[in-house]
Structure formats: structure tokens, C-alpha cells
C-alpha positions in Angstrom: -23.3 229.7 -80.0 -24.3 229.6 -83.4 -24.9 233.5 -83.6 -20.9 234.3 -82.4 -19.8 232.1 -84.5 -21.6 233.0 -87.4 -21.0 237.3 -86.6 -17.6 238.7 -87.6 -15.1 239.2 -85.1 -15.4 242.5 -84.2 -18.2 245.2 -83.8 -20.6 246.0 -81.1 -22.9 243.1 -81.9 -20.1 240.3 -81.9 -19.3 242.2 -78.4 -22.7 241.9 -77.3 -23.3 238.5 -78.5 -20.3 237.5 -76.4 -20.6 239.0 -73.4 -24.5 237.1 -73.2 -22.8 233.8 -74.1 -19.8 234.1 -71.1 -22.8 235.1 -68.8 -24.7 231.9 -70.0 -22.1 229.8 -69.4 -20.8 231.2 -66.2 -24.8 230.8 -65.0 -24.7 227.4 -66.2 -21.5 226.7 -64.4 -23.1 228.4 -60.9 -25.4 226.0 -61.2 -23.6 222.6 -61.2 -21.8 224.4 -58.3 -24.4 224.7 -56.3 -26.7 221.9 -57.3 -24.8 218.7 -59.1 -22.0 219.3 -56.8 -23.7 219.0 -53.5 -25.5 215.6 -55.1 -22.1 214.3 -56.2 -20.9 214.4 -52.4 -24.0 212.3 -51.5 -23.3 209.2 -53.8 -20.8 206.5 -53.3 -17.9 206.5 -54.6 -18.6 203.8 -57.0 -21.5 205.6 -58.6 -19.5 208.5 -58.8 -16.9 206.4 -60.6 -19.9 204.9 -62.9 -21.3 208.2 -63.4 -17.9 209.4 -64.8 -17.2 206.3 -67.1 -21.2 207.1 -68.3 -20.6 210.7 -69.1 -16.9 210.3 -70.8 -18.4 207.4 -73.2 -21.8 209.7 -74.1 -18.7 212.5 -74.9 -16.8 210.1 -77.2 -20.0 209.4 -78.4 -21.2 213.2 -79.3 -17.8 214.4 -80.1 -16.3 211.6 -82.2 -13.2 209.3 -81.4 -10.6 210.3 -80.4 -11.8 213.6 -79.1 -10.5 214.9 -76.0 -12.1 216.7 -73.5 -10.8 219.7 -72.0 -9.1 219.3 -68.9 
């Protein structure tokens, strides 16, 4: 992340530095799919619900007060 943000908005390397960053991402996101999703279905419902009170307060926590996630 560090390297888009840091190369200037246009230019073949900005391109390239991009286009490996959206294929991270969409790798990462393939994963959860496949693995964290099919785990989520096997919980209870009131672990899923503590899981997501967990994970919103450890994002308040990392991105400050008052931060809002994206929905």
C-alpha cells in the first residue's frame, strides 16, 4: 500500500503497482469466501454475534474513535 500511495498518480509503474494491489486484495477477499465464510455458518449465532462486537471494537481500536467502517 505504501508503494501506490507514495508513486505519483499516473505512469506505468503507479499502473503496475495498482493492478498487483486490486489482485491482492481480490485474493485476500477469495479467501474469506471460501474459508471464513464456510466457518462462520458452523458457529452459533451468539458467537457469530460476539465475534462481530470483537472485531468492530479491535476496528475502533486501530482506526481511532469515531471511525466508521465501510459498509
Amino acid at each position: 500500500m505504501p508503494e501506490v500511495r507514495d508513486s505519483e498518480g499516473d505512469g506505468e509503474a503507479f499502473a503496475a503497482k495498482a493492478k498487483v494491489l486490486k489482485e491482492l486484495i481480490e485474493h485476500h477477499a477469495d479467501e474469506e469466501e471460501e474459508e471464513m465464510f464456510k466457518t462462520a455458518k458452523k458457529i452459533g449465532e451468539d458467537e457469530l454475534n460476539d465475534l462481530g462486537t470483537r472485531m468492530e471494537a479491535r476496528f475502533e481500536e486501530v482506526a481511532g474513535p469515531g471511525r466508521r467502517r465501510a459498509a
